[in-house]
C-alpha positions as a printed NumPy array, in Angstrom:
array([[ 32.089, -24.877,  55.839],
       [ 34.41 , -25.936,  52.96 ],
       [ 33.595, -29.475,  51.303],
       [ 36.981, -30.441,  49.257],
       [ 35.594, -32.501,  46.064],
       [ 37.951, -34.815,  44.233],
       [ 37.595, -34.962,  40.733],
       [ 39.241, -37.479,  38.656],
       [ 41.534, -37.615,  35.675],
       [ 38.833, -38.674,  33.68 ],
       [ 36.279, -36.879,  35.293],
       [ 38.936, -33.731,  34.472],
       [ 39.305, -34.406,  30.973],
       [ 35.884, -34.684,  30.165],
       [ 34.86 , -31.504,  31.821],
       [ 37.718, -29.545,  30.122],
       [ 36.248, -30.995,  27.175],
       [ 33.085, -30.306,  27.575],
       [ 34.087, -26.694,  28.629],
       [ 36.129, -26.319,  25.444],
       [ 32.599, -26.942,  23.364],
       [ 30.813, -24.645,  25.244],
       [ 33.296, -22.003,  24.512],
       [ 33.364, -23.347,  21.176],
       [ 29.513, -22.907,  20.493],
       [ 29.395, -19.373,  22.012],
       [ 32.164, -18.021,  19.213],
       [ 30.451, -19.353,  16.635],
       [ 26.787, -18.432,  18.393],
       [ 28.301, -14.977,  18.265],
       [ 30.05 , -15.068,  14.923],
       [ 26.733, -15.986,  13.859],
       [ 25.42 , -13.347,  15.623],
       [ 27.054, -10.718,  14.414],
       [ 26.659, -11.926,  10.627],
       [ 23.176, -11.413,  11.219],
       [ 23.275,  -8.1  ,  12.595],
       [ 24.77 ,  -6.923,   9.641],
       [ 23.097,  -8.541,   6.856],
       [ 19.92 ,  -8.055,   8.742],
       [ 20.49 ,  -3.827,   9.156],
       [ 21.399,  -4.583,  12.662],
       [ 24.436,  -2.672,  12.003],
       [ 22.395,   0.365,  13.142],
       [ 22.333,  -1.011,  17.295],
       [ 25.718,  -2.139,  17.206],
       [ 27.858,   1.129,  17.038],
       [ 31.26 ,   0.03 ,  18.073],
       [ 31.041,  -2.937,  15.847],
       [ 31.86 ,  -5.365,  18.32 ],
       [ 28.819,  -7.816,  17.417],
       [ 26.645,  -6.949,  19.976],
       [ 23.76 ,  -4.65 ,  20.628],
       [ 24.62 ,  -1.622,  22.223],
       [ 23.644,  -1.632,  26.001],
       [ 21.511,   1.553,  26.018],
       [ 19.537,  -0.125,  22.654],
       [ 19.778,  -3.559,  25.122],
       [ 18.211,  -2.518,  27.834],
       [ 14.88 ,  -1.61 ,  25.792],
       [ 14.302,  -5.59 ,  24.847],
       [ 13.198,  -8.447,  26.685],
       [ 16.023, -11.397,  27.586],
       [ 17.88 , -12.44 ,  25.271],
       [ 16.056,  -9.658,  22.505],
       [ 14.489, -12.228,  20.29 ],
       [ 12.875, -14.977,  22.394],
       [ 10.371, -16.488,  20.004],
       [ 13.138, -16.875,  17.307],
       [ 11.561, -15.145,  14.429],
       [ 13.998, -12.703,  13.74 ],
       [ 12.039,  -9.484,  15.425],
       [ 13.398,  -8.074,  18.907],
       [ 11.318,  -8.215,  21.026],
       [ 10.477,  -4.998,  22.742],
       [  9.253,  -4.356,  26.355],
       [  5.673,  -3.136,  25.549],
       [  6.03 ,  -0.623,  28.022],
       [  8.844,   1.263,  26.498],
       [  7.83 ,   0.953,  22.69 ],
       [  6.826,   4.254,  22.894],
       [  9.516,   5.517,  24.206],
       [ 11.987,   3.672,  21.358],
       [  9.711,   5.391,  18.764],
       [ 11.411,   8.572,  18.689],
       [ 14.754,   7.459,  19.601],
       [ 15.957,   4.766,  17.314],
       [ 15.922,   4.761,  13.59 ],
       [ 15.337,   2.356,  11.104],
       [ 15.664,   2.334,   7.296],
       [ 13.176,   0.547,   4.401],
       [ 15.063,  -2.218,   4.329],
       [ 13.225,  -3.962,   1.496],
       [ 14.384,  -6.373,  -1.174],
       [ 13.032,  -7.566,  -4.143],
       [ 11.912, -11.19 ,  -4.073],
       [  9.618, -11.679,  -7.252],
       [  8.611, -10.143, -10.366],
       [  6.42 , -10.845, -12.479],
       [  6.999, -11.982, -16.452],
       [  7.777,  -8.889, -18.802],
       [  4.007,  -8.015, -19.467],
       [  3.179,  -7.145, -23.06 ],
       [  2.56 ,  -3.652, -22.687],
       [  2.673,  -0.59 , -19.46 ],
       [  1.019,  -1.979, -16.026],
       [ -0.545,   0.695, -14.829],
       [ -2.043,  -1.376, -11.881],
       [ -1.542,  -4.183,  -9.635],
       [ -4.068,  -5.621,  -6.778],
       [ -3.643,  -8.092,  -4.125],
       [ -6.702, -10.163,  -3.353],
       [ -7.36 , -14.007,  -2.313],
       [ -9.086, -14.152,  -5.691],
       [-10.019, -18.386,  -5.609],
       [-10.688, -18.041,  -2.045],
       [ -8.129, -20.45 ,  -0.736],
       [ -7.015, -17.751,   2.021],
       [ -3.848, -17.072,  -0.383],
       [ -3.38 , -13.485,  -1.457],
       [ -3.23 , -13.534,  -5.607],
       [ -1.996, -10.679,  -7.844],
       [ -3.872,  -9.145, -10.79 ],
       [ -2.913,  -6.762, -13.084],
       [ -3.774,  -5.116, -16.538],
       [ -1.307,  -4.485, -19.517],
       [ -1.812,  -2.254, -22.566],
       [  0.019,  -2.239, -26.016],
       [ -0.382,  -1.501, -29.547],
       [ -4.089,  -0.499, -28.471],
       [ -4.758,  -3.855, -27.008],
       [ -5.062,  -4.738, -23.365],
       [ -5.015,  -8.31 , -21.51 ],
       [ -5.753,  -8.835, -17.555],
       [ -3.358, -11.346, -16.046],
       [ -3.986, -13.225, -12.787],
       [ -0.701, -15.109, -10.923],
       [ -1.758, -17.604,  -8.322],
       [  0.141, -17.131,  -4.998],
       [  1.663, -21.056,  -4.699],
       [  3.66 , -20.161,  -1.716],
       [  7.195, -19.424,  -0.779],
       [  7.601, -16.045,  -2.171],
       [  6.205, -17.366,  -5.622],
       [  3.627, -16.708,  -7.855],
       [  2.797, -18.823, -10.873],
       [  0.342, -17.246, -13.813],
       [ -2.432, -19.007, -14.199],
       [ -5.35 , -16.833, -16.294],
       [ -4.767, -14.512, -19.01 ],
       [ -7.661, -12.187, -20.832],
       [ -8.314, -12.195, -24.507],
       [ -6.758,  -9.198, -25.976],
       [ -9.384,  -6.029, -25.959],
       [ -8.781,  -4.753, -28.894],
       [ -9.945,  -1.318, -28.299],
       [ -9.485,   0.512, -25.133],
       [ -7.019,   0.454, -21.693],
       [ -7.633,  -1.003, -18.693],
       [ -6.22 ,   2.067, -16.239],
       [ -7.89 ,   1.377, -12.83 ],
       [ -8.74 ,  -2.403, -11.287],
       [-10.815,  -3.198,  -8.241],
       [-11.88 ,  -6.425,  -7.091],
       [-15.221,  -7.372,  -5.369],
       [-17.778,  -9.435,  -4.977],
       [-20.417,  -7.472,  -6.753],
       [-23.071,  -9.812,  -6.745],
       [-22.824, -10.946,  -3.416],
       [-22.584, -14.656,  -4.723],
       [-19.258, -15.322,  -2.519],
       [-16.813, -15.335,  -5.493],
       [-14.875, -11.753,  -5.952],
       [-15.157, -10.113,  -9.865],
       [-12.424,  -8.037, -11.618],
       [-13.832,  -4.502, -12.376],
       [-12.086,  -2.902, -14.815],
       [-11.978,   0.701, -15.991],
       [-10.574,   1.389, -19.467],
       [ -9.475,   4.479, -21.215],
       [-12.53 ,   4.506, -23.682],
       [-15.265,   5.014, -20.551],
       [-15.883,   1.643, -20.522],
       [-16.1  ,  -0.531, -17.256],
       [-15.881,  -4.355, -17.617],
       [-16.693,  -6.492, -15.006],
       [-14.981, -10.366, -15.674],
       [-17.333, -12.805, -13.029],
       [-15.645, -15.402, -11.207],
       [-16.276, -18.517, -12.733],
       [-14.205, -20.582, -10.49 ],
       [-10.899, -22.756, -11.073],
       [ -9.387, -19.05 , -11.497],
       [-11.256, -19.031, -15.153],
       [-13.563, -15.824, -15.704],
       [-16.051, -14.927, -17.926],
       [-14.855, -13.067, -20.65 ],
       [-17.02 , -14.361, -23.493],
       [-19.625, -12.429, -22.165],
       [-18.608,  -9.753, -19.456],
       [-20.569,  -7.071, -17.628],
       [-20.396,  -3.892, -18.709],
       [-21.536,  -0.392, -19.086],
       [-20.3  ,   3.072, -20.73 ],
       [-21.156,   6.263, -21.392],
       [-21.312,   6.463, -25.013],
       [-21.524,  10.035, -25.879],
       [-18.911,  10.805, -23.617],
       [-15.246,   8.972, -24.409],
       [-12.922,  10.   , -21.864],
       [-10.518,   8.349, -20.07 ],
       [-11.453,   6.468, -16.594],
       [ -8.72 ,   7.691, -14.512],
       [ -9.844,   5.506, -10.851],
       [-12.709,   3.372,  -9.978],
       [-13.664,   2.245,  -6.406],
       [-16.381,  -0.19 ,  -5.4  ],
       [-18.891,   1.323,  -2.396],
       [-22.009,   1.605,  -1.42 ],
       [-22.555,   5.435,  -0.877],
       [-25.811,   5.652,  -0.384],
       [-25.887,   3.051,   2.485],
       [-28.885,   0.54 ,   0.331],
       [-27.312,  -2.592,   0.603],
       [-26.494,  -2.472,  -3.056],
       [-22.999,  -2.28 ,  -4.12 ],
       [-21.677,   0.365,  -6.673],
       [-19.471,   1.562,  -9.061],
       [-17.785,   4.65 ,  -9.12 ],
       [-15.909,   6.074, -11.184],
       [-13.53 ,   9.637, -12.174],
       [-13.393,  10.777, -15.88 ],
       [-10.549,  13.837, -17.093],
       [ -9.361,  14.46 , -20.415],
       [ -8.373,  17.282, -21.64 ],
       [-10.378,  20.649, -22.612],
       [-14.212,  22.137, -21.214],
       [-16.539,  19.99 , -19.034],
       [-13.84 ,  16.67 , -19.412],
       [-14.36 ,  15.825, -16.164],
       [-17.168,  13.666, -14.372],
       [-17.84 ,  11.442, -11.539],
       [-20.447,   8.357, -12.529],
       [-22.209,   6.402,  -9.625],
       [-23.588,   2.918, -11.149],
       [-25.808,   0.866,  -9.095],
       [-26.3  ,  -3.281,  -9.631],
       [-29.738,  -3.935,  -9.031],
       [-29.385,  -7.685,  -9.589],
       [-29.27 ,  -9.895, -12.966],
       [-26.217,  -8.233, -14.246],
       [-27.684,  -5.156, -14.833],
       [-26.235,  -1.404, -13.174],
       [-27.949,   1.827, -13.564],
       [-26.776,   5.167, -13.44 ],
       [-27.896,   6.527, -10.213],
       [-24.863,  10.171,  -9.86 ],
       [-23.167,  11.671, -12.386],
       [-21.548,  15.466, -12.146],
       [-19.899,  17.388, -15.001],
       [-17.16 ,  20.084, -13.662],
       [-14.342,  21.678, -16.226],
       [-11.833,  19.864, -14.487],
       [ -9.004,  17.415, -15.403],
       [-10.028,  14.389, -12.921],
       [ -7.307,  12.397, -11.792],
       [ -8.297,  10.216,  -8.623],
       [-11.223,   8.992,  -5.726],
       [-11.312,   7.428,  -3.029],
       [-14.558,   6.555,  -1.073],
       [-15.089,   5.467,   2.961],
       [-16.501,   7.209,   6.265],
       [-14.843,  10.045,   6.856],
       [-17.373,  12.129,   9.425],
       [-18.627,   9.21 ,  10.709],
       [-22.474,   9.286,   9.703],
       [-24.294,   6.782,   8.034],
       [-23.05 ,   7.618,   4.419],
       [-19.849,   6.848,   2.788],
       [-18.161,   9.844,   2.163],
       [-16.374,  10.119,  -2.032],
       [-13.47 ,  12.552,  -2.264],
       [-12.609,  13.334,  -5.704],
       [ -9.266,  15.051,  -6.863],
       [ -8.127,  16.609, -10.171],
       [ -4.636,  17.715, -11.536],
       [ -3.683,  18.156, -15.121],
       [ -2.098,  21.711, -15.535],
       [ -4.325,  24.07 , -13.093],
       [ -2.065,  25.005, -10.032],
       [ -4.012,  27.677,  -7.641],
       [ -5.442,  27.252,  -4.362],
       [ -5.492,  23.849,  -2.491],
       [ -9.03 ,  22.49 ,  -3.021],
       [-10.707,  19.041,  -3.916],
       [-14.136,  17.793,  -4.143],
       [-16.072,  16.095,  -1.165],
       [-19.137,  14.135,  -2.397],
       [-22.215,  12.609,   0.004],
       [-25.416,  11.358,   0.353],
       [-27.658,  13.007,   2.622],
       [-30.499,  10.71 ,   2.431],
       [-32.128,  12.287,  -1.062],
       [-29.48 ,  13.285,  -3.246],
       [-25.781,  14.007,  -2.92 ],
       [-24.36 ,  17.129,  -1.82 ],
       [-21.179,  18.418,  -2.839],
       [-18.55 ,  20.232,  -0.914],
       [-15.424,  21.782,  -1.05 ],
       [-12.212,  21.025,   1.274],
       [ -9.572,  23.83 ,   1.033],
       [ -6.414,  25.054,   2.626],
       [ -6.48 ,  28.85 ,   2.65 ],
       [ -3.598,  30.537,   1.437],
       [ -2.099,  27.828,   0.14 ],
       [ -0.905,  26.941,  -3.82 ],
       [ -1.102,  23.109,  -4.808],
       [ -2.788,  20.104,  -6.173],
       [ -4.474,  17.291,  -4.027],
       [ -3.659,  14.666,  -6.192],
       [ -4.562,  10.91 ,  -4.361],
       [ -6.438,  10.487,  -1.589],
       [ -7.359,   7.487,   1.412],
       [ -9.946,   7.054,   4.078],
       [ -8.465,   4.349,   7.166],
       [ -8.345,   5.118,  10.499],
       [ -5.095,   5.623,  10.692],
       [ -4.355,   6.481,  14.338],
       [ -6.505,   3.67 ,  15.96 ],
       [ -9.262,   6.103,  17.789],
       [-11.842,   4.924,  16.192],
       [-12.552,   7.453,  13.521],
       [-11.431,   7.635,  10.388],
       [ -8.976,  10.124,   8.976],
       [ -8.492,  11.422,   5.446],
       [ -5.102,  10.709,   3.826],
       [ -4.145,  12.802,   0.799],
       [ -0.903,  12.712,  -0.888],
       [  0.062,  16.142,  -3.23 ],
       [  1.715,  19.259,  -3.617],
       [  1.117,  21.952,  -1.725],
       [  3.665,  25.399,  -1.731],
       [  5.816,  23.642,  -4.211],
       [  6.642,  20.738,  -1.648],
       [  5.288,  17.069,  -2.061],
       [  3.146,  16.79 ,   1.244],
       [  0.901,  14.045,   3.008],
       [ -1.854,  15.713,   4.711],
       [ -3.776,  14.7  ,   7.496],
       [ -7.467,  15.871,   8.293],
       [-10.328,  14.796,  10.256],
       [-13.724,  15.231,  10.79 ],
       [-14.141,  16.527,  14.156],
       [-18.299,  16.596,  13.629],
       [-20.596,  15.321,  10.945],
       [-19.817,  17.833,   7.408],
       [-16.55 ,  19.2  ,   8.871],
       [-13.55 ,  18.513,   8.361],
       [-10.026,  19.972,  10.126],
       [ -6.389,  19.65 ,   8.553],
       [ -4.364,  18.114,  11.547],
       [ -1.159,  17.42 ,  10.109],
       [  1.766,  17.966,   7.297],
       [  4.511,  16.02 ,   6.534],
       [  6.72 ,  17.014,   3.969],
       [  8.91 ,  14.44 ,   2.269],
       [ 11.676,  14.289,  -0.361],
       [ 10.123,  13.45 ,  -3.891],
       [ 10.774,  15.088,  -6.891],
       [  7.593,  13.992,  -8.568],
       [  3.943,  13.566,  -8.069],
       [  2.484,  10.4  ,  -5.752],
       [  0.938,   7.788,  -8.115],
       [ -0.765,   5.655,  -5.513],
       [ -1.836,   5.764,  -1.681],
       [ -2.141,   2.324,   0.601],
       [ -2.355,   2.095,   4.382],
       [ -1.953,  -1.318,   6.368],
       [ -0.173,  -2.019,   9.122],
       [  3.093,  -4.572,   8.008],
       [  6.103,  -3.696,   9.879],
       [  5.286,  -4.327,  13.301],
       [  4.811,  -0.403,  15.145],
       [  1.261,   0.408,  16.899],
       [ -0.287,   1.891,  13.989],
       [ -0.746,   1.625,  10.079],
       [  1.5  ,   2.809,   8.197],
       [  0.834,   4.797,   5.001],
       [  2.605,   4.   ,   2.001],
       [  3.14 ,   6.638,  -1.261],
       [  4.574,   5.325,  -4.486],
       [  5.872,   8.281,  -7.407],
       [  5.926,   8.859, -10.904],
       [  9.892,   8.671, -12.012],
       [ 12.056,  10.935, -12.034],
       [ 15.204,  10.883, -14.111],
       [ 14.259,   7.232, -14.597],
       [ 13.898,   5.982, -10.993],
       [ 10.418,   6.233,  -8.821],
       [ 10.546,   5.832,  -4.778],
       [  8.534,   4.353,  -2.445],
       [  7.57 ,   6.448,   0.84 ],
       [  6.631,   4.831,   4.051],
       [  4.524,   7.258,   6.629],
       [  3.273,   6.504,  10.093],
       [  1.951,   7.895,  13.222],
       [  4.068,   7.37 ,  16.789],
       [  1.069,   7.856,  18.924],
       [  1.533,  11.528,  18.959],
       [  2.759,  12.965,  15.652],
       [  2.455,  11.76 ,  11.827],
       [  6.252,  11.267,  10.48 ],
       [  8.121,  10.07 ,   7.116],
       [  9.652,   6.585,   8.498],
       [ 11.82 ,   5.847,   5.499],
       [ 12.132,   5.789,   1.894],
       [ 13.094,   3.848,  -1.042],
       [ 14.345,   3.747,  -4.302],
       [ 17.057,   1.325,  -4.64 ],
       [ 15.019,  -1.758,  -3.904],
       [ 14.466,  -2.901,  -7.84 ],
       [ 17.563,  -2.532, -10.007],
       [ 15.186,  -2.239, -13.13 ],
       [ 13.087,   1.157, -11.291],
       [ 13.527,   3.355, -14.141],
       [  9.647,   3.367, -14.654],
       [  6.967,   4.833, -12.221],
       [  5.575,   3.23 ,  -9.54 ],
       [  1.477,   3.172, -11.003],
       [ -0.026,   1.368,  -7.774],
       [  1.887,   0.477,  -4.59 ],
       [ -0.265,  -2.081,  -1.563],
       [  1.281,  -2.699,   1.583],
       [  0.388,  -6.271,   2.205],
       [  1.549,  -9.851,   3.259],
       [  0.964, -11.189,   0.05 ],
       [  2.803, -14.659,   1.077],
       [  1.521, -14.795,   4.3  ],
       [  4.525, -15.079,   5.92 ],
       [  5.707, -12.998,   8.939],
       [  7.832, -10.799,   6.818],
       [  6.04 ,  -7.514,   5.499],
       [  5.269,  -7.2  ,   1.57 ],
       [  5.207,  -3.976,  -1.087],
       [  3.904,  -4.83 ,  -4.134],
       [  3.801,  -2.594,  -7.043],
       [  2.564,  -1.756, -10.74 ],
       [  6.058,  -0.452, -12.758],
       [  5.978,   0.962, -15.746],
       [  7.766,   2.337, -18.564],
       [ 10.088,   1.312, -19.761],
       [  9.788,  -2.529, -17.785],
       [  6.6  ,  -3.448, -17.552],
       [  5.936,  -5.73 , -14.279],
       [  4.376,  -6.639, -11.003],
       [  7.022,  -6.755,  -8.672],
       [  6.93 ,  -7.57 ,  -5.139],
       [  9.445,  -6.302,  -2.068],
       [  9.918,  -8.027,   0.805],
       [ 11.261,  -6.754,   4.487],
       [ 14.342,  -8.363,   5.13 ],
       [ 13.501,  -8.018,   8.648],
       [  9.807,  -7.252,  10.065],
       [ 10.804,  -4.211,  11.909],
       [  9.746,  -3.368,  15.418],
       [ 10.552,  -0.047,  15.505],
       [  9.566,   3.003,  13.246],
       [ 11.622,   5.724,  12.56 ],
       [ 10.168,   9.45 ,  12.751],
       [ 13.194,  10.459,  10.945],
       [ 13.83 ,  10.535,   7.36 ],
       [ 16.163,   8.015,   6.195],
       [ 17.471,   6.852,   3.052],
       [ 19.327,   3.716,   2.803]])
């Protein structure tokens, strides 16, 4: 049965009108649309260039691809996997602040809620004319960061490694600070971002001047007491050492490890790698000695610490920086170590399939032309697992930025970067993968220097949803 409606004039004209808007809002809806694409690196699921994802990249994504608005696809959980291996996306990164020309080289940067407001803040250290200052920038929001503490000049000595902690278990996180003279400061949180300075923590060895080259914070031998350790390398005989400090309450550490090797120490790192009740210290030197792949594993067995050897045989090359994190999600913890191995920059994987063991599970070569400065792991741009994140010393003025991650079966290189800062013509001393404004969009935040001498802070343009296993460069 056929019903014949009659419309009038009026009734005509206003749906032709309202017809006309509708087609109207759908132009510019797409015009709009397509903009975005492009400035967003959307560019790379619309091949044809007609504005619109490509069906076979479509049919991956839920409705209408980004229902909650935030400017993420969203993906069909049960085909994420799948994506993984088939659709590539680049670093897209941008810088959105920078800190004010420090006095003198940054050779690190951390990212900590340091006034416990739940805001991430940035501290760093800067040396010149044999002086170093700390500088703290309060995170005010909206990609901004406004200075709000800076040290009185130390007039001897260079800060080279920072960690921050709550040492004294008081609730309110110290600076720890390891200088080039052997010297660790620690400034105490005073509160209304002010720290002591007039009369800071600290401890040295003396008789032995040479260079802190990386300090963690732990507690290794599982006491409830937190510690300080620390890697020494200078050049020449027995320049290198590890020192374990202990605080044992009033502002007081004692020396609890030390061990002397003829090495040129260059980096630590400390955490659980075979899962017992000690935290495991891996120790790594470099300087000029190139033979077989080998660094130092360090742990307490319930007396005294024992001290191993991890090795690839066969193999030429230099561990150089090192992480603990679990980085596939299983539950155990995997050791991350960035170097050269066979005249190739590598990541390498291992594990600990029992308690004292340890097994190399994967390689990933990537595209640097220098050595990896710094190691971070967090999980910012939206895949199933952490990613891994390598920044470089520069070479022929500019440093890069790796990012690494694992697809659920294999460890790839998702993307690299050096094209984000304009100014990168100095090396990239730290790098932390973070949300420093703790907004949805994923943050990089690194220590640069020579010749500019900065914090500087990259932001995703887009939070990605989707990691690339193959090396891209944008």
């Amino acid at each position: 049965m056929v019903k014949n409606l009659k419309i009038s004039g009026e009734k005509k004209l206003k749906n032709r009108i309202f017809v006309l808007m509708i087609v109207l809002l759908l132009a510019v809806a797409h015009s709009i649309s397509s903009l975005d694409y492009q400035s967003y690196g959307f560019s790379k699921f619309d091949k044809d260039g007609d504005g619109l994802i490509d069906p076979e990249v479509a049919q991956h994504y839920d409705g209408s691809l980004d229902l909650d608005g935030d400017g993420v696809f969203d993906v069909k959980v049960e085909e994420r996997d799948n994506i993984l291996s088939k659709f590539p996306l680049s670093c897209n990164f941008r810088k959105v602040w920078e800190s004010e020309p420090a006095p003198g080289n940054v050779f690190d940067a951390v990212v900590e809620d340091l006034d416990n407001d739940l805001l991430k803040d940035i501290v760093f250290p800067s040396y010149y004319a044999s002086r170093a200052t700390l500088h703290i920038y309060e995170n005010i929001g909206n990609n901004n960061f406004e200075e709000v503490w800076t040290s009185d000049e130390l007039l001897s000595g260079i800060y080279t490694s920072l960690k921050v902690a709550d040492i004294d278990k008081d609730g309110n996180k110290e600076i720890v600070a390891g200088q080039l003279n052997s010297r660790v400061r620690i400034f105490e949180n005073i509160g209304d971002n002010l720290y002591n300075e007039n009369d800071p923590i600290y401890f040295y060895d003396s008789g032995y001047a040479v260079p802190i080259r990386e300090l963690v914070v732990g507690d290794s031998n599982n006491n409830g007491q937190n510690e300080v350790l620390f890697v020494q390398g200078g050049s020449g005989p027995s320049r290198g050492k590890l020192r374990i400090f202990e605080y044992v309450g009033s502002e007081q550490f004692v020396s609890i490890y030390e061990d002397q090797v003829d090495l040129y120490l260059v980096g630590m790192s400390i955490g659980n790698f075979d899962s017992d009740e000690y935290q495991d210290i891996m120790v790594t030197h470099g300087g000029f000695a190139y033979g077989e792949f080998w660094f130092d594993w360090y742990e307490y067995d319930g007396s005294s610490y024992i001290k191993r050897t991890i090795t690839i045989p066969d193999s030429l090359g230099l561990a150089l920086r090192t992480k603990i994190s679990d980085v596939d999600l299983d539950g155990e913890n995997e050791l991350v170590v960035a170097g050269m191995k066979d005249n190739e920059r590598v990541l390498l994987i291992f594990e600990s399939p029992d308690n004292d063991q340890y097994e190399l599970i994967a390689e990933v070569t990537y595209p640097s032309a220098t050595n990896p400065m710094d190691i971070s792991i967090n999980n910012i741009i939206g895949s199933n697992y952490p990613e891994i994140g390598v920044s470089t010393h520069a070479s022929g003025g500019i440093a890069q930025v790796f990012l690494f991650g694992y697809d659920g079966n294999n460890y790839n290189l998702i993307c690299y970067t050096s094209s984000e800062i304009e100014e990168s013509v100095g090396s990239f001393y730290s790098i932390d993968l973070t949300s420093a404004d703790n907004d949805r969009y994923p943050d990089i935040v690194l220590a640069v220097s020579p010749p500019i001498k900065k914090a500087v802070m990259l932001e995703g343009i887009i939070k990605p949803t989707l990691m690339n296993v193959n090396a891209s460069s944008p």
